[in-house]
C-alpha positions as CSV (number, residue, x, y, z in Angstrom):
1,X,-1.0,-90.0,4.6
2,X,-3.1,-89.5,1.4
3,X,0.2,-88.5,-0.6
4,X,1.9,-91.3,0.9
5,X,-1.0,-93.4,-0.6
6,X,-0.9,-91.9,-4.1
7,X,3.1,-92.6,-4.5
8,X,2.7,-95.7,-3.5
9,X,-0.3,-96.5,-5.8
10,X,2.1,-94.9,-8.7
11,X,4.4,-97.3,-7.4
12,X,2.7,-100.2,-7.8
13,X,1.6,-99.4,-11.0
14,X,5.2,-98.5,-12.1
15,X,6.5,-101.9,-11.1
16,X,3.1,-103.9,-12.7
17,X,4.4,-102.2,-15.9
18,X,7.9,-103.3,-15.7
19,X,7.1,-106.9,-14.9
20,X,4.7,-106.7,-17.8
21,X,7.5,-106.3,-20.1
22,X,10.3,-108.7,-19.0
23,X,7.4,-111.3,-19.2
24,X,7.4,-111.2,-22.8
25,X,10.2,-113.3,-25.0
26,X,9.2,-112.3,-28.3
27,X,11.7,-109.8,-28.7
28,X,12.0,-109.4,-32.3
29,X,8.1,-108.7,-31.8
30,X,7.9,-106.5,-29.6
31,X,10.8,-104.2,-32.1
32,X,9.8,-101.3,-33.7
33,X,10.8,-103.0,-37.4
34,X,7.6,-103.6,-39.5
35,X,8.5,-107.1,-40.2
36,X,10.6,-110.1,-38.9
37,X,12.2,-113.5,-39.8
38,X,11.3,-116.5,-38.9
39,X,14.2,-119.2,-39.3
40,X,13.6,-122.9,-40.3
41,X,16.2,-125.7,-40.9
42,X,15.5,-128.8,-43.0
43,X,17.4,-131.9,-43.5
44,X,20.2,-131.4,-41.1
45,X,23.2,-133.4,-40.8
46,X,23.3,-135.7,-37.7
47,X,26.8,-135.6,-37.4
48,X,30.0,-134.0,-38.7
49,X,33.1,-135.7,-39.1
50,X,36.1,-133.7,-38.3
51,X,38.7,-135.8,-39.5
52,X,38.0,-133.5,-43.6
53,X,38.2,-129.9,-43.1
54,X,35.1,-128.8,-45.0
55,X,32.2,-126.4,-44.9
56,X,29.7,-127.2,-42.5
57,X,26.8,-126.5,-44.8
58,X,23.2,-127.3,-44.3
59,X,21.1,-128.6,-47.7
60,X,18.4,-125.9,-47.4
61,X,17.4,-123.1,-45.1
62,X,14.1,-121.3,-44.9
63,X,13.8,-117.7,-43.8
64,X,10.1,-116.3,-43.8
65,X,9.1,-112.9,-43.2
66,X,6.1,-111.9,-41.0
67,X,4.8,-109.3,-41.1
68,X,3.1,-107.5,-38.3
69,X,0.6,-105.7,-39.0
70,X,-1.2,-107.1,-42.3
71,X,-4.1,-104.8,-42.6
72,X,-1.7,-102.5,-43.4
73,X,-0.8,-103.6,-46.5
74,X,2.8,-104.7,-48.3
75,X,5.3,-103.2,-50.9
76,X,8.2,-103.8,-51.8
77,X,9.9,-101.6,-49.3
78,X,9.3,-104.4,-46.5
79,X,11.2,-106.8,-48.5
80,X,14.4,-107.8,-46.3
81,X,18.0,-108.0,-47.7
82,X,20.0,-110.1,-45.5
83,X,23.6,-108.6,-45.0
84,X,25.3,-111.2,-43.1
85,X,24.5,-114.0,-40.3
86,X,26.5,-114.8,-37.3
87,X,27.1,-118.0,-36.0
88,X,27.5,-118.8,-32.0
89,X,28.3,-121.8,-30.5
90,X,27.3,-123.2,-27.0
91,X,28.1,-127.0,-25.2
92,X,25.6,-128.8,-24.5
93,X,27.3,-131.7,-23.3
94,X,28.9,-130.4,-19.5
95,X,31.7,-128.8,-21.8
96,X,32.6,-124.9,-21.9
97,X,34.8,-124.5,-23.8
98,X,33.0,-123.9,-27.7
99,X,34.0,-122.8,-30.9
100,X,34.7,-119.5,-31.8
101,X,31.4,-117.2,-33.6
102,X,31.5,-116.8,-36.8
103,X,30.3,-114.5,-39.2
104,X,29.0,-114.8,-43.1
105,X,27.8,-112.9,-45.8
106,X,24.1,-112.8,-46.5
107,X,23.1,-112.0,-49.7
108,X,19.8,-112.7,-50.3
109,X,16.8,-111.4,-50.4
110,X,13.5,-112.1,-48.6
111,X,10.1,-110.7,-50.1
112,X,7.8,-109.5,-47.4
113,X,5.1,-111.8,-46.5
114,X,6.5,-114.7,-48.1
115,X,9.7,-117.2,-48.2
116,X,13.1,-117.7,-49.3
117,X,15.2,-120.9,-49.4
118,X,19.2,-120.7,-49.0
119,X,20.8,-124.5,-50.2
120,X,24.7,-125.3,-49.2
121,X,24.9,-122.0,-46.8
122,X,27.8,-122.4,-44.6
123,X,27.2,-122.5,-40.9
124,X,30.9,-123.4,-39.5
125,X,34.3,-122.4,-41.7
126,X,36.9,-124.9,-43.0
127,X,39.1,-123.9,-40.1
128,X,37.0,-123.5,-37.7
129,X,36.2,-127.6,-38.2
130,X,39.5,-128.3,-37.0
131,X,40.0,-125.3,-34.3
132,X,39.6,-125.6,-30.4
133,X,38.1,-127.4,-29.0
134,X,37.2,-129.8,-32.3
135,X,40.9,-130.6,-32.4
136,X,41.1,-132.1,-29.2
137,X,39.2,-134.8,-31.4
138,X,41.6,-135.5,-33.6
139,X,43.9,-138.5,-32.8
140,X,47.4,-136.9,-32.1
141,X,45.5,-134.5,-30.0
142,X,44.5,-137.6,-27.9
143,X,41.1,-137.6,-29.6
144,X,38.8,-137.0,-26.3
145,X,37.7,-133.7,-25.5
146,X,39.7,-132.8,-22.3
147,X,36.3,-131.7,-20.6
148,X,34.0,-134.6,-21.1
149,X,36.4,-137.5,-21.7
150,X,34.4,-138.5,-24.4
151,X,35.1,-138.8,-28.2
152,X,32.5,-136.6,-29.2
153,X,31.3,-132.3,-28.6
154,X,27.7,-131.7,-29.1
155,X,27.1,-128.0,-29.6
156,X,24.4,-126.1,-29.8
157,X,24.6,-123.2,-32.7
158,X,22.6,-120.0,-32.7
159,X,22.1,-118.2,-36.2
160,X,21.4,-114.7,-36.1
161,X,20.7,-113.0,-39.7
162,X,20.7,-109.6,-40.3
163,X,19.3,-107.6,-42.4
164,X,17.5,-104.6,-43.1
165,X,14.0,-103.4,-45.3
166,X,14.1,-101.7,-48.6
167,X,13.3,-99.0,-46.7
168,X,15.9,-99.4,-44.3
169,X,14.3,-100.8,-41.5
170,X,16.3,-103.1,-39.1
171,X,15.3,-106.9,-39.3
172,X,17.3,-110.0,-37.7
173,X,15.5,-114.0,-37.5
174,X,17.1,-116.3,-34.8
175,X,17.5,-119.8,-35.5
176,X,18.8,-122.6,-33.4
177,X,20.2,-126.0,-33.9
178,X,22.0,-129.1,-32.3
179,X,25.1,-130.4,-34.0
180,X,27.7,-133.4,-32.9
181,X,31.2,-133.1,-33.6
182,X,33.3,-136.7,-33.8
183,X,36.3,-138.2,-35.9
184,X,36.1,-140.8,-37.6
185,X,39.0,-141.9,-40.1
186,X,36.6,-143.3,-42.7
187,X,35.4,-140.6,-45.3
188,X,32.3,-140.9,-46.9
189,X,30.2,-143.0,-44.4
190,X,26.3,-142.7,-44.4
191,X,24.9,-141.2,-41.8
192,X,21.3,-140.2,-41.1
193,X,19.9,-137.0,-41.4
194,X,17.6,-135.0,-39.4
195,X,14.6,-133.4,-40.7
196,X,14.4,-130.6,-38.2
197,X,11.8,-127.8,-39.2
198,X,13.2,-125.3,-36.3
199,X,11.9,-121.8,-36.1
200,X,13.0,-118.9,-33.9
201,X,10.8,-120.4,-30.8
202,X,13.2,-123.1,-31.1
203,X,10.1,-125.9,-31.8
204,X,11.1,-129.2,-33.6
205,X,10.6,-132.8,-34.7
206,X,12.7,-135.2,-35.5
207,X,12.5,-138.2,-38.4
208,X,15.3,-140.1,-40.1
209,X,14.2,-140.1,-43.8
210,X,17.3,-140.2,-45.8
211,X,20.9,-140.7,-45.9
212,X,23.8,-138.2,-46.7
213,X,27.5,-138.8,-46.7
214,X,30.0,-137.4,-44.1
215,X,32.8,-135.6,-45.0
């Protein structure tokens, strides 16, 4: 009886542990890389007009790195090139069908501890503005998505950049951000802006404080 006890005390304690760790959601964290990114977007268009196949590009771009453990100090090793980011799309308007991940170059790099700032990145590629299921927006494609019935797709996109330490550490920073999809024949029309400070735990605000053209 007494053994019996002891494997099922070990058992209990085995399954507090795993519990334990599929509470926590701070993935990048709980990784074994000194540092990670923290991902902020600012001044966001509301809206992108399909009817111009052009960059989807976002005026500026914050990526900060953190780093874990402070009191240990900083170098220049923990500084974080970024190699590429990739792009995933997800409805979130009772659609399913989204458009197609994408992946771009990085190029950049981010000194530990502190902040850098990409302006014009692209986030969505010329054809991809115009690919399924955005061209069911288009007018000889009947101009309704075939899902919603409705003349607009709102997506949600999820940036993942990649990267690694000058000392060759792996580092990534999610990012996440809402984006509507409609045609309209009219180039050039102002349209607000969203000032949309979103990190990695997805947290925003939203304010309407300028103006920016559609294309």
């Amino acid at each position: 009886m007494k053994t019996f006890l002891r494997l099922g005390a070990i058992c209990a304690v085995s399954l507090v542990m795993v519990l334990g760790n599929a509470c926590s959601t701070n993935s990048q964290g709980d990784e074994a890389t000194p540092v990670f990114l923290e991902v902020n977007f600012q001044l966001l268009p509301a809206i992108k007009n399909v009817a111009v196949r052009s960059l989807l590009q976002f005026d500026n771009v914050q990526l900060t790195s953190v780093i874990k453990n402070p009191g240990a100090g900083s170098s220049n090793f923990l500084d974080t090139r970024i190699d590429d980011y990739v792009i995933e799309w997800r409805r979130i308007d009772g659609g399913t069908k989204a458009s197609a991940t994408e992946v771009f170059a990085g190029n950049v790099v981010v000194p530990a501890g502190g902040t850098s700032t990409l302006s014009n990145y692209p986030f969505m590629g010329l054809s991809a503005v115009q690919d399924p299921p955005l061209d069911q927006l288009l007018p000889f494609n009947g101009g309704l998505d075939r899902e919603t019935g409705r003349s607009e797709i709102r997506q949600e996109g999820k940036v993942t950049f990649r990267g690694r330490t000058f000392a060759g550490n792996e580092v990534r920073g999610v990012g996440i951000f809402n984006m509507t999809f409609i045609y309209s024949p009219v180039t050039g029309k102002l349209v607000p802006k969203i000032s949309e400070p979103q990190s990695r735990k997805n947290s925003w605000a939203l304010s309407v404080p300028s103006l920016a053209f559609v294309y």
